[in-house]
C-alpha positions, 0 to 999 in steps of 0.5 A, spaced: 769 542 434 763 548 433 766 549 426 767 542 424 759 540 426 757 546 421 762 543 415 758 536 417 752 539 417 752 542 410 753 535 408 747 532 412 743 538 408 747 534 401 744 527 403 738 529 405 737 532 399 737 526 394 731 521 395 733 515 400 730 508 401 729 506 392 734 500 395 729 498 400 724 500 394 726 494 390 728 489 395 720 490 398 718 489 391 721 483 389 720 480 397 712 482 395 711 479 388 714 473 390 711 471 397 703 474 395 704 469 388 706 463 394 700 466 398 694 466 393 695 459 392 694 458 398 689 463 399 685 460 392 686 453 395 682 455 402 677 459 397 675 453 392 674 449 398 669 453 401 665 455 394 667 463 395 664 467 389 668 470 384 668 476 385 673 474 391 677 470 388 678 475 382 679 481 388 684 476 391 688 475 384 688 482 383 691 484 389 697 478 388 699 480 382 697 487 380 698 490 386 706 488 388 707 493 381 702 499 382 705 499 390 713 500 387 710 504 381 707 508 386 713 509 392 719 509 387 716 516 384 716 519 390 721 524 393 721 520 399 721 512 396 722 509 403 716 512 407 712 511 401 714 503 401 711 504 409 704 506 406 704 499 402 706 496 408 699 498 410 696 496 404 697 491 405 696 490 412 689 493 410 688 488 405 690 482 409 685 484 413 680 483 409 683 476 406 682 474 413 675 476 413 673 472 405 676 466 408 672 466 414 677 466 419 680 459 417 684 458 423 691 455 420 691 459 414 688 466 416 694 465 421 700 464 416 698 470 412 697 474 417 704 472 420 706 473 413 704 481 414 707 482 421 714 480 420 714 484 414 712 490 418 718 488 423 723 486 418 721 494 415 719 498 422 720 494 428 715 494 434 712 501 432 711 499 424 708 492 428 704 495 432 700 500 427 700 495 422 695 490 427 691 496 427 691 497 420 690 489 419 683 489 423 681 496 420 681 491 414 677 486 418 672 491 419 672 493 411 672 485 410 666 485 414 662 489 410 664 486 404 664 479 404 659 478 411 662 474 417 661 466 417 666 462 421 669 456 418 675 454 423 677 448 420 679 442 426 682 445 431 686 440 436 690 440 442 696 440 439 693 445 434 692 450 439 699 448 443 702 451 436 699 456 437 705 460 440 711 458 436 708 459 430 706 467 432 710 469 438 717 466 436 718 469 429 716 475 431 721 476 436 727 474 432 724 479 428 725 484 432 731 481 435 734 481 428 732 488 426 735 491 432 741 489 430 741 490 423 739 498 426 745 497 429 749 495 423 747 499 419 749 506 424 756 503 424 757 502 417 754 509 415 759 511 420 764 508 417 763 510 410 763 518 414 769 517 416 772 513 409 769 519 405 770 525 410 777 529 412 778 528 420 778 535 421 774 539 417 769 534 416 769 535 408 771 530 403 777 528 403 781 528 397 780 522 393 772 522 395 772 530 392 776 527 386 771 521 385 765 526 385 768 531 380 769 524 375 762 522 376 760 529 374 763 530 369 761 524 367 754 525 367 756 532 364 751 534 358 752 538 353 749 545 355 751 545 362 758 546 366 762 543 371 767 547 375 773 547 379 775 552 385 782 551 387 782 555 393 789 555 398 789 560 404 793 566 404 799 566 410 796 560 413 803 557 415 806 564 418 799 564 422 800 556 424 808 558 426 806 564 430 800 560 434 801 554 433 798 548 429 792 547 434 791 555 432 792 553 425 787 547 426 782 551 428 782 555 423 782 550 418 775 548 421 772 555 421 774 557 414 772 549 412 765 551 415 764 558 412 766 556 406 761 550 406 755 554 409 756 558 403 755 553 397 749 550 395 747 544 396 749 542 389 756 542 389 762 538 392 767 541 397 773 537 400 779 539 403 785 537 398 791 537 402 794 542 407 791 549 407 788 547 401 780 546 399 776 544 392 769 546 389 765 543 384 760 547 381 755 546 376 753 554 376 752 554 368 754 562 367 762 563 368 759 570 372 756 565 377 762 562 378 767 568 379 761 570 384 761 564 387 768 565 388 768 573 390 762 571 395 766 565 399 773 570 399 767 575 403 765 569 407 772 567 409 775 574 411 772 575 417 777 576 423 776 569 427 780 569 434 785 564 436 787 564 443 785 572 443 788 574 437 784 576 431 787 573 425 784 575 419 783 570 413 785 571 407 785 566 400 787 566 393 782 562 388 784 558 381 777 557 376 777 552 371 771 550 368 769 544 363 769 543 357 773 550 357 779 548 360 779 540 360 774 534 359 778 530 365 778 531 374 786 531 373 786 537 367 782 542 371 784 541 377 791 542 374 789 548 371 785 551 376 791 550 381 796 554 375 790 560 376 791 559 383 798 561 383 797 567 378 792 569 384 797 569 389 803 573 384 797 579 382 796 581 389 793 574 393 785 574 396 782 574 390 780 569 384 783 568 377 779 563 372 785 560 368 787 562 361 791 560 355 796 565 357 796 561 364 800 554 364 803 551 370 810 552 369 809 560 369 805 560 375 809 556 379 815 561 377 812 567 378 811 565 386 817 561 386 
């Protein structure tokens, strides 16, 4: 399980690596344009009735209609999307802060926008975003203060008004945060089960048909200057080992050479369990040297005694290289041939690698291990 938990961790390291939360980017601002577009009639129509200045009005236009832009602008360009999208949270908490201020705190309208703000905040962050935006909100009250002065114009104000007054606030937002509790919690499981979906049980890697999606993808997206490898990797004497100690020995090793090989990848490259004692890398390394020395330094990874039930066993592998467009253009070509290589690594002495040639075909290299 140690050995399985440091494969998973390399692929956390893989994740993290590509910038999440551009979904959650684009969902805000769309919600954004169209919620600020329906507030600034609203916000405009409070605004002629009370004979507020220009220059508010042109604010509040600016902040409706440029804002939504700029904000997504800003967050999608960002190596982090997500807690950049956060920040316009408080922008806009900020902001409506302020508005509130420039419509002299009119009750039923200030009160709606301000909802407005807050279940934005749950939806996004729950009860902490809740509550940092309320603090960023009357940090804008102060701000609106200073620009547009303070005068109250509270609109008529009835017992059935103020009666409202907890359903319209307190309910929404606590099925707010009922609803983004359990939208947590659906979340967690289906990245769960997509984990599982993608990943090998025992190893934690890819699992076959992830690997061989991911090889497609690269090499789809190959330019013309760069390359895409494949390292076909197959233990040597696993099943001797796996007779003689027995399959929970020989799952044990599997896992630990899984996790020496993944600690020794980058975070550019893919790695999966192909089947049985077999294992697959897809290298994106421009030079053939740094290929064949990535696979020399994962045959040195590999090969240092691992103890099973009190007896050391010396890991051995043999590693096939292809690489596109050298070899082939399509995932089944270079796995293929890089399969055949692996084979002639077995006949010329095992524990080493061989980049396929055209000398090599894959009748040949089957026979000469046959």
């Amino acid at each position: 399980m140690k050995a399985q938990s440091a494969a998973s961790l390399h692929w956390e390291r893989h994740d993290e690596a590509v910038p999440r939360g551009t979904g959650f980017v684009r969902r805000a601002y769309g919600l954004r344009c169209v919620g600020l577009a329906m507030g600034c009639f609203l916000v405009q129509t409070v605004l002629w009735s009370q004979h507020a200045t220009a220059v508010t009005r042109l604010f509040v236009l600016a902040y409706c209609f440029a804002w939504p832009h700029v904000g997504f602008l800003l967050a999608r360009h960002r190596a982090l999307p997500g807690k950049a999208e956060r920040r316009n949270i408080y922008v806009d908490n900020f902001i409506g802060g302020m508005i509130v201020v420039a419509m002299k705190y009119s009750w039923l309208p200030s009160t709606l926008i301000l909802l407005m703000f807050m279940m934005n905040n749950v939806a996004a962050g729950g009860g902490r975003l809740l509550a940092r935006g309320a603090l960023v909100c009357m940090m804008g009250c102060t701000a609106g203060i200073v620009c547009f002065g303070v005068a109250f114009d509270w609109g008529g104000l009835s017992a059935s008004t103020i009666a409202s007054a907890p359903m319209l606030i307190v309910y929404p937002l606590s099925l707010g945060l009922v609803t983004h509790r359990t939208s947590l919690k659906l979340a967690a499981r289906s990245r769960e089960l997509k984990r599982l979906n993608e990943r090998d049980t025992l190893t934690g890697l890819l699992n076959r048909a992830t690997l061989i999606a991911r090889l497609n993808a690269r090499l789809q997206t190959r330019v013309d200057e760069s390359r895409v490898s494949v390292l076909f990797i197959d233990m040597d004497g696993f099943k001797a080992i796996n007779d003689s100690l027995g399959h929970q020995c020989g799952d044990a090793l599997l896992a630990e050479v899984a996790a020496r090989l993944a600690a020794t990848i980058d975070d550019t490259e893919d790695i999966g369990r192909y089947g049985g004692d077999e294992f697959v890398i897809v290298s994106v390394r421009a030079a053939l040297s740094d290929v064949t020395a990535l696979a020399d330094a994962l045959i040195e990874a590999v090969s240092h005694p691992v103890s099973l039930n009190g007896t050391n066993v010396q890991p051995r592998m043999s590693v096939g290289i292809s690489t596109s467009p050298d070899h082939g253009k399509d995932a089944q070509t270079l796995l293929t041939r890089a399969d055949s290589a692996m084979y002639v690594a077995k006949r010329d002495g095992c524990n080493q690698p061989v980049m396929f040639g055209c000398a090599i075909t894959s009748a040949q290299a089957h026979i000469a291990v046959g």
